[in-house]
N, C-alpha and C positions, 0 to 999 in steps of 0.2 A: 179050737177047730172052727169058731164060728165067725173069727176073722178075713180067712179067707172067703166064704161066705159073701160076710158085709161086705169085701171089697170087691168081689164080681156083682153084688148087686149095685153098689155105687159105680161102677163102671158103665153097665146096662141103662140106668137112671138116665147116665150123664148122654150116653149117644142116643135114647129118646129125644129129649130135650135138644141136644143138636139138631136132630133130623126136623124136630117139628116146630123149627126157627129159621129153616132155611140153610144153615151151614154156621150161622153170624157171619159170614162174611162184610167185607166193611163196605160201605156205601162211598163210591169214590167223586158220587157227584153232588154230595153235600156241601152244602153253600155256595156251590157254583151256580151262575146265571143261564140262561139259556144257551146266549152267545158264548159263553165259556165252555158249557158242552159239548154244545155243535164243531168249535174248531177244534177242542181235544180228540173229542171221537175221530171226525175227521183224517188226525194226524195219524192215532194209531190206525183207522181201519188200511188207511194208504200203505203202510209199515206193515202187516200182512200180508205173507208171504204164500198161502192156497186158503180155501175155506170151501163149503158146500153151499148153492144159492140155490131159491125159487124165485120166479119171475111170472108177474101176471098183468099181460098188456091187452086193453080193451080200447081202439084206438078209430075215430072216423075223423081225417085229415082232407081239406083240399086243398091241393099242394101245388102250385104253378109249375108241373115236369113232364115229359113226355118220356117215353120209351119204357123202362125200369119201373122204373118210381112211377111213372103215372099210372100204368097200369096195376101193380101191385095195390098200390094206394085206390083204385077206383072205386072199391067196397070196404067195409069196415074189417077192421081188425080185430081178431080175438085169438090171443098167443098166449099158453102159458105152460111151463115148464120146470125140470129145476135138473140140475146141475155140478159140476166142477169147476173151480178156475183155480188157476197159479199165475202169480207173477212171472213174466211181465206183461201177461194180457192173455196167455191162453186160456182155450175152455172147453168146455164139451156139453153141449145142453138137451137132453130129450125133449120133444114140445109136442103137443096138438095145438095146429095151427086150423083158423076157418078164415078161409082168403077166397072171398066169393060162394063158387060155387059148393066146396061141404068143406067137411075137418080134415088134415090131415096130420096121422102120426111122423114125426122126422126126428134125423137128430145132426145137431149141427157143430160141429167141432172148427176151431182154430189153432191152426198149429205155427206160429211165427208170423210171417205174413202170407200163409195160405189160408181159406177158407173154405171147408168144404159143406156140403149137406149129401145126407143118407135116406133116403126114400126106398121103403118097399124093398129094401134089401141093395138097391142101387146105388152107388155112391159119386159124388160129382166134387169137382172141384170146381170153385166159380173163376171165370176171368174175369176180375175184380183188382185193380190197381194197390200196392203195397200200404198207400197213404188211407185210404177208402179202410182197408180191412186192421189196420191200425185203430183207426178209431171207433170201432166195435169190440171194444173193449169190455169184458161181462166182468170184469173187478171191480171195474168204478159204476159199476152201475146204481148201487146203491149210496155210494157217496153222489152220487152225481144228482141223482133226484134230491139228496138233502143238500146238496150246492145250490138249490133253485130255491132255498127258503128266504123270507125276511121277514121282517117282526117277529123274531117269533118271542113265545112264551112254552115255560113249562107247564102243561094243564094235569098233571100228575101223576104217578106211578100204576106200574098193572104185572103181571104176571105173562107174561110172552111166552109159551111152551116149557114153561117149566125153567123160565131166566126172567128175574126181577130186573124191571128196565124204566127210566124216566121219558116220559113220551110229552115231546117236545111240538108245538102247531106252529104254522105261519102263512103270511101270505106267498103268495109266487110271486118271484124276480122274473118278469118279463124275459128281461136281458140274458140271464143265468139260461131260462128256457130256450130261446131263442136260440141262441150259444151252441146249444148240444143237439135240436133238433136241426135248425135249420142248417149247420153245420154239417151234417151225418146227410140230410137228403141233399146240400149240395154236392156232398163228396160224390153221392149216387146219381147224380146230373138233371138234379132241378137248377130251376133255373132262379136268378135273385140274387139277394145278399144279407148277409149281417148286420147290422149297425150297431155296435157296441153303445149305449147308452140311450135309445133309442125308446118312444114307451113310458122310462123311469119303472120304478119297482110295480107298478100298477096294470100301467101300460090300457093295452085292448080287453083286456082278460073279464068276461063276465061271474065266470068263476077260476079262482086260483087259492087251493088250499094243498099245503106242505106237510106230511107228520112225519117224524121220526122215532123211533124207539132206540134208546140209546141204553147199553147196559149200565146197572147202576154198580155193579164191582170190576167189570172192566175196560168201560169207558167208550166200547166199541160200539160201532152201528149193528143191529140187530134186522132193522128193518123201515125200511123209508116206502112212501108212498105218495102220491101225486093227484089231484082230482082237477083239471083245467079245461074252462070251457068260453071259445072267444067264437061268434058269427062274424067277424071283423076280420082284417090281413093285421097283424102282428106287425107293429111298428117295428120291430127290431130285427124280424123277418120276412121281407115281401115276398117270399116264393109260400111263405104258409098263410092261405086265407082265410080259412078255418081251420079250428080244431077242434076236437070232446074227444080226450084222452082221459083213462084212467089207468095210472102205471103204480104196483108196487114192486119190490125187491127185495128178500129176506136172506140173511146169511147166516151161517151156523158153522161149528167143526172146524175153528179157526186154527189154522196152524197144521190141519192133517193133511195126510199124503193123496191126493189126488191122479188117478191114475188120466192122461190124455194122450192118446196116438190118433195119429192120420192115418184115416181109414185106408185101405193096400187098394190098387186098381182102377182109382176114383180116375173119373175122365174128364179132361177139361170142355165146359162150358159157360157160353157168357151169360150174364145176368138177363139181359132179354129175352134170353130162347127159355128162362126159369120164369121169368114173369109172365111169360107167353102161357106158358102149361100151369103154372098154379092160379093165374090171376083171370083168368077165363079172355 
């Protein structure tokens, strides 16, 4: 009789001792380099097909644009949010936005290549060009800011919400930055251009720091983040003359179902008559 016993408490014992080791799951970024991580993580997080995101953007740009963009941009940014996306680029993000004059709650959905925002129960489609809303893509956002890394190194392991992750630093690729911002505010009709090598890895930047959280059992980005600060025009982007940006990006719930529709009723309007009413 006291067999059974013993072997429900050897049982009990054993899932103790798992729980309070973590899982043992295997660490898959063992002996890998930094640059080894970064392009794996990379590959798989691209290979994800929806996941669950927060986004927190803390942003004061002077940016050579008129209309849109210049207005929007006239006062500092502070955006942050969090969300759904799926592959191939939809998403649905709730946010408090402070864009000049106070905060406001919205929520901003992409459904193909429309774009809408929901305000106060109102919903709007922007007249915003196919190519434009294409590249507001809230999947790669997190790869995207750890595309802007170089040097980097692993400065060591931590605990990320309850997911053990190797947390990767580096400097900012000018170029990489440049790339993605000046890019997105030309699509929006600043004015300038890119130079692809432009800068070098250093460039104008008085501060450029990269971090990543990379998981250590599934290789995936977890969480990227960005601190860059130039008084200078960005060699690699003349329409950006300054900037003090600070952008993260965190992903979770990789592989789950993600609900996203376009909102019913939305009425088309263009980006200007939006920058007009949000941006004072």
């Amino acid at each position: 009789m006291a067999r059974p016993l013993t072997a429900l408490t050897a049982l009990i014992t054993g899932a103790a001792l798992l729980a309070g080791c973590g899982g043992g799951g295997t660490d898959m970024t063992q002996g890998m380099s930094a640059e080894q991580v970064l392009a794996e993580s990379a590959k798989r997080t691209e290979a994800l097909t929806s996941y669950r995101f927060g986004v927190d953007v803390k942003a004061d740009v002077d940016i050579d644009a008129d209309g849109a963009v210049g207005t929007l941009l006239a006062n500092p940014l502070d955006i942050n949010g969090e969300g759904g996306a799926e592959d191939p680029g939809d998403f649905t993000l709730d946010l408090t936005a402070k864009l000049g004059p106070g905060p406001i709650q919205a929520n901003a959905t992409k459904v193909g290549d429309s774009l809408y925002l929901t305000v106060l129960g109102q919903a709007i489609k922007l007249d915003v060009d196919a190519q434009t809303v294409e590249s507001l893509d809230a999947t790669q956002l997190a790869p995207a800011i750890a595309g802007w890394i170089t040097n980097p190194q692993i400065v060591g392991t931590e605990d990320l919400g309850g997911v053990q992750v190797v947390h990767i630093r580096g400097d900012v690729d000018e170029t990489a930055l440049a790339e993605d911002i000046g890019g997105l505010a030309g699509g929006l009709g600043a004015e300038g251009t890119v130079t692809p090598g432009a800068g070098g890895p250093d460039g104008d930047l008085e501060t450029g720091v990269v971090d990543v959280w990379v998981g250590q059992e599934d290789l995936l980005i977890h969480k990227a983040a960005a601190d860059v600060v130039s008084k200078d025009p960005l060699a690699a982007a003349e329409a950006v003359k300054a900037i003090d940006l600070q952008i993260s990006a965190s992903i979770s719930d990789f592989n789950q179902a993600v609900e996203i529709t376009a909102p019913s009723g939305a009425r088309e309007v263009s980006l200007d008559s939006i920058a007009g009413l949000l941006g004072g």
